[in-house]
ZAMARGU-4260 file (C-alpha; in steps of 0.2 Angstrom, whole numbers, plus 5000, padded with zeros to 4 digits):
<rodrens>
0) 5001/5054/4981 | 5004/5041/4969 | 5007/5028/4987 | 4992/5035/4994 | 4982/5033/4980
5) 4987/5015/4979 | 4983/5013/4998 | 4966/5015/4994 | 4965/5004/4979 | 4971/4991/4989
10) 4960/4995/5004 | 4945/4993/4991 | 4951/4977/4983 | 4952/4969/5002 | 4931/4971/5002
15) 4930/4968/4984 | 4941/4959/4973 | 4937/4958/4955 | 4930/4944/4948 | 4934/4944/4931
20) 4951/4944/4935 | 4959/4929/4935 | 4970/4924/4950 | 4986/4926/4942 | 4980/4943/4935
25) 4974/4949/4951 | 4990/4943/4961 | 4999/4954/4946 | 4989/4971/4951 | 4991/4967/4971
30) 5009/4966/4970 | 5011/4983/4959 | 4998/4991/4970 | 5009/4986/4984 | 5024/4991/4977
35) 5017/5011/4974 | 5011/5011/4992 | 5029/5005/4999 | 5037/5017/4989 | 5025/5031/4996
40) 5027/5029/5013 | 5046/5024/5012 | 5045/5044/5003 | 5034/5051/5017 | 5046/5042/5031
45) 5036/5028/5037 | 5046/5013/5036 | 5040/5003/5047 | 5026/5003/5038 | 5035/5003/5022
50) 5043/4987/5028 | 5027/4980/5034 | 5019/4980/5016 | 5034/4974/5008 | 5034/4956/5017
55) 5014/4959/5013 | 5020/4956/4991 | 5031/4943/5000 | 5015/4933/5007 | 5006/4939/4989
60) 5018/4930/4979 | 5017/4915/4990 | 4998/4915/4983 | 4991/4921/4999 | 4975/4934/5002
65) 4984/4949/5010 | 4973/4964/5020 | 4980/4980/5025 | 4981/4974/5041 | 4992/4957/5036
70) 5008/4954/5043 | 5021/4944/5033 | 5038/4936/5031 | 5051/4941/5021 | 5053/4934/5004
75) 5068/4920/5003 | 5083/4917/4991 | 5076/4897/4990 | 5058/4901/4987 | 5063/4915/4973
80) 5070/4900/4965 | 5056/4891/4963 | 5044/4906/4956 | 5041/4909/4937 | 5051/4923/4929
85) 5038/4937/4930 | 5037/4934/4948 | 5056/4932/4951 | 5058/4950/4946 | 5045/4955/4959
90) 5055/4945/4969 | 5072/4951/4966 | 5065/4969/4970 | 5060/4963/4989 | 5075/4955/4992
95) 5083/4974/4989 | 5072/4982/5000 | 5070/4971/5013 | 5092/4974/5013 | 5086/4993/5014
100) 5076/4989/5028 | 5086/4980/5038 | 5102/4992/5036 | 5092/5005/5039 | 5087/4997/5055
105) 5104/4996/5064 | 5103/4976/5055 | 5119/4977/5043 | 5127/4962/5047 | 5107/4953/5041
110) 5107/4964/5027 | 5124/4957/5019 | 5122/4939/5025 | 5103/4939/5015 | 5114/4952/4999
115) 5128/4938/5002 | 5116/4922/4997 | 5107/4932/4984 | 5122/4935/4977 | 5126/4917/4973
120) 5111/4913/4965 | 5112/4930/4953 | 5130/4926/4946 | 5124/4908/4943 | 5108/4915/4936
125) 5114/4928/4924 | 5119/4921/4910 | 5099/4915/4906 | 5092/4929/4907 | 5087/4943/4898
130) 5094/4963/4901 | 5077/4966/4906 | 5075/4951/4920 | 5092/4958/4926 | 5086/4975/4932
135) 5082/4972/4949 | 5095/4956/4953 | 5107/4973/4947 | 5100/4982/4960 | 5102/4969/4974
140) 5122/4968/4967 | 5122/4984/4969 | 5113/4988/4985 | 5127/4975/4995 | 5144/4985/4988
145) 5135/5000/4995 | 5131/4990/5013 | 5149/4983/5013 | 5157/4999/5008 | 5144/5006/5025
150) 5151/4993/5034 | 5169/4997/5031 | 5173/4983/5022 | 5182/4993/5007 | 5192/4980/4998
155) 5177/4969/4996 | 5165/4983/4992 | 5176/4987/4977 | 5178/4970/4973 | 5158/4968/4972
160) 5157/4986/4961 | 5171/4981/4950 | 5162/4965/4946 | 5147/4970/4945 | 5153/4981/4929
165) 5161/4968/4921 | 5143/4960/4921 | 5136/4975/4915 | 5150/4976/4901 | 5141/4968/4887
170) 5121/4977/4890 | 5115/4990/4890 | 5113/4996/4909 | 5103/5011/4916 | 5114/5027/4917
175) 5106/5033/4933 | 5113/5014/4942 | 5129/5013/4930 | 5135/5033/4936 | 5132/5030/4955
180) 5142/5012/4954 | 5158/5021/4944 | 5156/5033/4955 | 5156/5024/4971 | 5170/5013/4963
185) 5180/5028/4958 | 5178/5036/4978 | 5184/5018/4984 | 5198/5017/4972 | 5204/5034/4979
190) 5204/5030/4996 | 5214/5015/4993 | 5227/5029/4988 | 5232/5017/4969 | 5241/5023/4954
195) 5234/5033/4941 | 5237/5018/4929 | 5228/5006/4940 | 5215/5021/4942 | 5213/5021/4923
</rodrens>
């Protein structure tokens, strides 16, 4: 209800923006706006169309007038780079999803190589920001264990988990995302058959 709802809004803002917003506020509502509606047709199944109105935040962030009907390229690891911090968490979160999608889409091998370069840039980044400008760049760390551990690539899937909780070691992570990355680290530990004292 909640996506649907903000399909509406966004529909209604395309024929009439508000005028005593300025840009930057207005570009802040679009992208939240957005992001509700991806979310509720990602929920109801429709991910093409989910996919389609994540690249549309994409062309938002890049400053550019978005319709319901807009069409858009995926956000990139060198343009996040250059974006202030409010939008870099925006940012961060398309990166994730756009990985979704392209996994989801039979597009592994694209999902990891867009994860892998991301990757780079988060480990190099996170020591200057804050733990709350590290939510999403956590999930995107997160988001490539799981693809490589989909992939079959087990040694570098627990590799990615194990140091993405050394990361997470000194803040104060959520506990839904801390659970589900011991846990997939726990299942990969097990399949490698180790000790219990390397278990521990």
């Amino acid at each position: 209800d909640a996506g649907k709802f903000a399909e509406l809004c966004n529909r209604v803002l395309d024929e009439m923006p508000d005028p005593r917003l300025s840009a930057t506020r207005q570009q802040k509502r679009r992208i939240i706006l957005l992001g509700y509606q991806e979310r509720g047709l990602q929920m109801d199944g429709k991910l093409g169309a989910a996919w389609k109105v994540n690249r549309q935040v994409a062309e938002v962030i890049r400053g550019k007038k978005v319709t319901a009907e807009s069409d858009g390229a995926a956000i990139t690891i060198p343009e996040i780079l250059g974006l202030s911090l409010s939008l870099q968490e925006s940012a961060w979160r398309l990166v994730e999803r756009e990985a979704e999608y392209l996994d989801l889409a039979g597009r592994s091998t694209e999902a990891i190589k867009l994860l892998d370069e991301a990757a780079i840039v988060i480990k190099e980044s996170w020591p200057k920001w804050s733990s709350g400008q590290r939510f999403y760049p956590t999930k995107v760390l997160a988001t490539r264990a799981v693809i490589l551990d989909f992939l079959g690539f087990r040694i570098e899937a627990m590799a990615a988990q194990t140091e993405l909780e050394q990361m997470l070691a000194n803040q104060q992570p959520s506990i839904n995302s801390y659970i589900n990355l011991k846990m997939n680290l726990l299942r990969n530990l097990l399949r490698r058959r180790l000790t219990p004292e390397l278990l521990h």
